[in-house]
C-alpha positions in Angstrom: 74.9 87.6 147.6 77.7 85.5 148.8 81.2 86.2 150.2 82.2 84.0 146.8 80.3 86.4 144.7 80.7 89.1 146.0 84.4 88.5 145.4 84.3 87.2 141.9 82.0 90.5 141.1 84.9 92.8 142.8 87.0 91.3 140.1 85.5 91.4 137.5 86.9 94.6 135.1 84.3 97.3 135.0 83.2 99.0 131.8 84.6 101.9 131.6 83.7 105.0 128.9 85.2 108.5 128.1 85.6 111.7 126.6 89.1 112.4 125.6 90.0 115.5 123.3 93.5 116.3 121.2 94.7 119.2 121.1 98.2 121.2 120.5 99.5 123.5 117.4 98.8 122.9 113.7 100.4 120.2 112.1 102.4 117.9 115.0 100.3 114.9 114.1 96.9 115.1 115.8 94.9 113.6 112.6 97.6 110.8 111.9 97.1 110.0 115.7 93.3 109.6 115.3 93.4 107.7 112.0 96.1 105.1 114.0 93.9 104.8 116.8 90.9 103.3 114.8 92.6 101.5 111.9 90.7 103.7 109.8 90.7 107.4 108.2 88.3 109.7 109.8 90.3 112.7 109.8 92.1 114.8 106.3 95.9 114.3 106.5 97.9 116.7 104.7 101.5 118.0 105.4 99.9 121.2 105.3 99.4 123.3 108.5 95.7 123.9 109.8 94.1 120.9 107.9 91.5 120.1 110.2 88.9 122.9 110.8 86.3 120.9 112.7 85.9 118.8 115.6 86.2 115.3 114.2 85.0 112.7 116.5 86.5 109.0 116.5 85.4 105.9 118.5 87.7 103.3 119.9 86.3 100.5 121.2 87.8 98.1 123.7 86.6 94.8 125.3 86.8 96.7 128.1 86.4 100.2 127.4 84.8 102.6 125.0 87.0 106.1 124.5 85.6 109.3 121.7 88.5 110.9 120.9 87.6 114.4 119.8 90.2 115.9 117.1 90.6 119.6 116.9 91.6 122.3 114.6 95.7 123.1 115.3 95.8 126.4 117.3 97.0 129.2 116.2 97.2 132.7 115.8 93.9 134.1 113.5 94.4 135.8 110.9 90.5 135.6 109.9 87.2 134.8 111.4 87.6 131.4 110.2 90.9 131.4 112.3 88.7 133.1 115.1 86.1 129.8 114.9 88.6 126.4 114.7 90.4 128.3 118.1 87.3 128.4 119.9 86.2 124.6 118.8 89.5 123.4 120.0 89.1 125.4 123.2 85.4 124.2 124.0 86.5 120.7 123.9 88.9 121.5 126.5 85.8 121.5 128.6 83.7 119.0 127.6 86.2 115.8 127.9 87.1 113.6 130.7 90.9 113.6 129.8 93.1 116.0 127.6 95.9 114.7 125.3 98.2 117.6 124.8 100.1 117.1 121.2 103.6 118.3 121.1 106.9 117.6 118.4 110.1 115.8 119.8 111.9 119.7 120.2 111.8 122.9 122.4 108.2 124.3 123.1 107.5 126.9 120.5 105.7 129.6 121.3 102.7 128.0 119.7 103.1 125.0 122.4 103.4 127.8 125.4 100.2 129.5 123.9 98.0 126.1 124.4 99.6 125.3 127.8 98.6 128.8 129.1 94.8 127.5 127.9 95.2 124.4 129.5 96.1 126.1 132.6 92.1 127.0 132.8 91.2 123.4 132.7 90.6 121.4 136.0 90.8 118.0 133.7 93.9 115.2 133.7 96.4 116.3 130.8 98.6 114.2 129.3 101.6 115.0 127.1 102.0 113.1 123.8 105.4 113.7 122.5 104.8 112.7 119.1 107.6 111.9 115.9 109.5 109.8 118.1 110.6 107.9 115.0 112.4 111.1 113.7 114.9 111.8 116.6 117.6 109.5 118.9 116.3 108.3 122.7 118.5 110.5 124.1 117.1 113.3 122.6 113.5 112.7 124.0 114.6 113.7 127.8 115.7 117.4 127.1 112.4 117.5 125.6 109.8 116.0 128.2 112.5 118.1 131.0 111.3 121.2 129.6 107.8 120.3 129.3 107.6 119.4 133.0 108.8 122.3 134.1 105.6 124.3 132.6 102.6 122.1 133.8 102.5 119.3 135.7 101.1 116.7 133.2 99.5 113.6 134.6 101.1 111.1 132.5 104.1 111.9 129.9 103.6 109.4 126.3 106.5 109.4 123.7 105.3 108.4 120.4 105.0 107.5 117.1 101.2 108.0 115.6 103.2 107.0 111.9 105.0 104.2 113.3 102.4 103.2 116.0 104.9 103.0 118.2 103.6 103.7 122.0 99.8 103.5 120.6 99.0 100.6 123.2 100.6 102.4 125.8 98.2 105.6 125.3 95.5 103.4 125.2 96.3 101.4 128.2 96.9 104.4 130.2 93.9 106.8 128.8 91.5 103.7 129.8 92.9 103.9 133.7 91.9 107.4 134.0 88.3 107.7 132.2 85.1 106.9 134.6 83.3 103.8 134.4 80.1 103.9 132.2 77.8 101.7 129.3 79.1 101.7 125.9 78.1 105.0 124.3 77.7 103.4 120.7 78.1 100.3 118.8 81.4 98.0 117.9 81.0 99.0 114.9 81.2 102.8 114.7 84.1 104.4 114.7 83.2 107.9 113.8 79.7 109.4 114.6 80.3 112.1 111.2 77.7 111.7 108.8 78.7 110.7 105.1 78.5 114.4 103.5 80.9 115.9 106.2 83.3 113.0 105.7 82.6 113.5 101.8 83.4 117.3 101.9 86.7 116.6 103.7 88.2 114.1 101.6 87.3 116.5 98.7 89.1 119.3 100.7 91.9 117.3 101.1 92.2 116.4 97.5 92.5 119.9 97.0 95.1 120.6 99.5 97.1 118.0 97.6 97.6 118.9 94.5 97.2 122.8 95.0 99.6 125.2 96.9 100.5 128.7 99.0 97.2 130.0 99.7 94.9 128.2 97.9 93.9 125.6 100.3 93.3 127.6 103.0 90.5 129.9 100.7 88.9 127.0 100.1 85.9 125.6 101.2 83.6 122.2 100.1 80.4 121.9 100.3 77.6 119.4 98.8 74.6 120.3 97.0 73.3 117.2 96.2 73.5 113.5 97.4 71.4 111.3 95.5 71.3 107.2 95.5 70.2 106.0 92.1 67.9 102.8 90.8 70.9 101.0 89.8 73.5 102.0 93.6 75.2 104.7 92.0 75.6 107.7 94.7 75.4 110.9 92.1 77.2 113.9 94.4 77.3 117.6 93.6 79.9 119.8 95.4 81.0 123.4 94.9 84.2 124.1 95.7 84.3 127.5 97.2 87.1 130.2 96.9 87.9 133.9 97.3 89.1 135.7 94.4 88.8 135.1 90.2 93.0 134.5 89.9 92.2 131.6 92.6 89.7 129.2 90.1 92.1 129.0 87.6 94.4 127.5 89.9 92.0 125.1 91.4 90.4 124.3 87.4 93.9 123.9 85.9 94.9 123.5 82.0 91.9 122.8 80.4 90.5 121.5 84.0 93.4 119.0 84.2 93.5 120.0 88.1 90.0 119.6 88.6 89.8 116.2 87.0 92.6 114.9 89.3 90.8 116.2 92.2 87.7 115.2 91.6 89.0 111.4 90.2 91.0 111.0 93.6 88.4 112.2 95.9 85.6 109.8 94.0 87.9 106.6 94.4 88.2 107.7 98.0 83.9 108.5 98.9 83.8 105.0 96.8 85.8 103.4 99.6 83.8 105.0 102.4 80.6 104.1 101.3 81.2 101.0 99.6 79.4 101.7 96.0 79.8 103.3 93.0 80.2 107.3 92.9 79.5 109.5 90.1 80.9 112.9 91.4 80.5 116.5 89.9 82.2 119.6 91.5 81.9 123.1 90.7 84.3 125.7 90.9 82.7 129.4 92.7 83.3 132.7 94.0 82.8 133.4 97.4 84.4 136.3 98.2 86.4 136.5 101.4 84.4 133.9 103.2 86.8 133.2 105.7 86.0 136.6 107.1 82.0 136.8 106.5 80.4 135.8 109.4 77.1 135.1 107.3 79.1 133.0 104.9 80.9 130.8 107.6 77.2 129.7 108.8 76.3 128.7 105.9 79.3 126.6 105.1 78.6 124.5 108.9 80.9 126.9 111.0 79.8 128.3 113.9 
């Protein structure tokens, strides 16, 4: 080789491919954050704490740079087994990324925030601190904020933000890309999320449900689908039961003369009809399962482990 190539090849941008995980309390904007990032809903978005209850996987790629984002349950305190389970997702993939994006509201650290910075602590991993809802407060306001922060852990880079507004997305991405290893491309341009239809299925039923239902309800329930079928004529035919805890609860998820249900279940369709790209005839069913957020048998059979 050259002293010419040899130079051109030294500057020429390497590949470069990572793990990068979100994590922080429920509810400061984790999902909205991952939906931005790709251009394209992978993740349940509810104003409701605790929406996402799995790890959610989405795939940005760059010209120069692929990054999975991994998308974690909010932590909290558990108040049942289920609790117990999204905690210890969101912990595991403190350990299994190259980078860790620490989510945070434009305020005081709550106790909640002082909880996951005590976990990152453990972690020998760059953290950064994305101080999301930028859009809701003045400048000035943001350096009280990222003061107090800095006096707890010494994050690696510090990213105000707005995962509504997009504001500072380019930024994150810029600076996320200088600190992941150089590697191949993990999967193609065109992937964005490595979920398989059903989950992604299930979830926007679950979110359908944690829209138009309230207090406890969303949180006893659970999705899952009993049949997927592709007919003769494209049609997908999908059955789903809709899982709760108690008799008083599937009244409240069936409605007036299953007005509720119907709503649900005509929202959710138009919604698998735009992730799959056909026709969907859907049919959900409304069962008892009692206390299934604190049956260990029952979480495994509904995907949690």
């Amino acid at each position: 080789m050259s002293d010419l190539d040899s130079c051109m090849e030294s500057n020429i941008e390497k590949f470069r491919s990572g793990y990068v995980s979100l994590v922080g309390r429920p509810n400061v904007g984790k999902s909205t954050l991952l939906n931005t990032i790709l251009g394209e809903k992978v993740a349940i978005v509810t104003p409701k704490p605790q929406t996402t209850r799995n790890r959610i996987n989405g795939i940005k790629t760059l010209p120069h740079a692929q990054i999975i984002f991994i998308d974690t349950p909010g932590i909290h305190k558990p108040r049942q087994r289920l609790g117990e389970v999204m905690n210890r997702a969101a912990f595991e993939a403190l350990e299994e990324v190259d980078i860790v994006l620490f989510m945070v509201e434009p305020e005081a650290p709550r106790s909640g925030d002082l909880f996951v910075i005590e976990r990152i602590k453990l972690v020998d991993k760059p953290v950064f601190l994305l101080i999301n809802k930028l859009d809701t407060v003045k400048k000035n306001e943001i350096l009280p904020v990222i003061d107090a922060y800095s006096k707890l852990y010494p994050f690696k880079e510090i990213i105000p933000l707005s995962a509504l507004k997009t504001n500072g997305i380019d930024v994150l991405l810029e600076t996320v890309v200088k600190y992941i290893p150089e590697g191949p491309k993990l999967y193609p341009d065109d992937i964005v999320t490595d979920q398989v239809e059903r989950f992604m299925a299930e979830e926007i039923i679950r979110e359908k449900i944690m829209e138009t239902t309230q207090e406890e309800v969303p949180y006893s329930s659970a999705v899952e689908i009993e049949q997927w079928q592709v007919r003769d004529d494209g049609v997908v035919f999908i059955q789903a039961n809709i899982y709760i805890e108690r008799d008083g609860q599937k009244g409240i998820i069936i409605g007036n003369k299953g007005a509720r249900l119907k709503s649900i279940g005509t929202k959710a369709r138009q919604d698998i009809e735009g992730l799959l790209g056909t026709r969907v005839f859907l049919e959900l069913w409304v069962k008892i399962k009692k206390d299934w957020r604190s049956d260990e048998r029952a979480l495994r059979e509904l995907g949690f482990r």
